[in-house]
N, C-alpha and C positions, 0 to 999 in steps of 0.2 A: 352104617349110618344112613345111607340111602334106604332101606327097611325102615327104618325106626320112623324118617321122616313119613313115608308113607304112609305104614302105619297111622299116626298122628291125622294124616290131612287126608286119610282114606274117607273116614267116617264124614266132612265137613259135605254138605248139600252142596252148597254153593262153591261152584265150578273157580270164579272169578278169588275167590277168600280165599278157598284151597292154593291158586296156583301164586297168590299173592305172601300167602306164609311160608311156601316150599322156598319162592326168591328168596324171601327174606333169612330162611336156616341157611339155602346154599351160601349167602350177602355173608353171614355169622360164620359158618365154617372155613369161608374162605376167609375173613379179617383173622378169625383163631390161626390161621396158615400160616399167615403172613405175619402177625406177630411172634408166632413160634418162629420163623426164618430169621425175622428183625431179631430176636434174642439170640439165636444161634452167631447172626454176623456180627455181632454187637460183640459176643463172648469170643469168636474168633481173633477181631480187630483186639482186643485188648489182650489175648493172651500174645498175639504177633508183639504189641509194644513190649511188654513183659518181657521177651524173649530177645527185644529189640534192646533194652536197655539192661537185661544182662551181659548180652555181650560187646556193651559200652563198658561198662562195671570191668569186665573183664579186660578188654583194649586198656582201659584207663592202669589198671593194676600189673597187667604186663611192661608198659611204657612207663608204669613209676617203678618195675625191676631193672629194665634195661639203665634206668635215672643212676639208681642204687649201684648198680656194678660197675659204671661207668665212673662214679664216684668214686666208687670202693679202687679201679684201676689207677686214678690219677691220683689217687693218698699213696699206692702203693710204688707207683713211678716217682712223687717226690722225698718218698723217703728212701730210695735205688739211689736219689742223684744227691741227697744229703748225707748218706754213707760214702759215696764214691768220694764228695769234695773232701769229707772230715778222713778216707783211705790218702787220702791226696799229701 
């Protein structure tokens, strides 16, 4: 890229014009940088929450199995203690 500028502003007479469009490509290249980084972090942050709220998804669905067994054990305990009384 450094070529190509050159190139460009080899040809220009004037010393002052030249060195004033060189600023201005490095000014361009550099904002092009930085918005490539801004897009990179931007896509990181939202694949972390993504990632963040699957394993919310996940918490949530293992805690409504623990719910589910926990359920499933105390139907299974009052129908032990409703056989026992009607054994009785």
């Amino acid at each position: 890229m450094r070529n190509t500028i050159d190139n460009i502003t080899r040809g220009l007479s004037n010393i002052e014009l030249r060195d004033t469009l060189d600023c201005v490509v490095m000014t361009l290249l550099d904002t092009q940088n930085r918005i490539r980084e801004t897009k990179d972090f931007i896509n990181n942050a939202m694949e972390l929450k993504r990632r963040k709220e699957n394993k919310f998804i996940e918490m949530n669905n293992e805690m409504l199995e623990v719910l589910r067994l926990e359920e499933e054990a105390k139907a299974k305990i009052r129908a032990l203690k409703m056989k026992r009384v009607s054994n009785e």
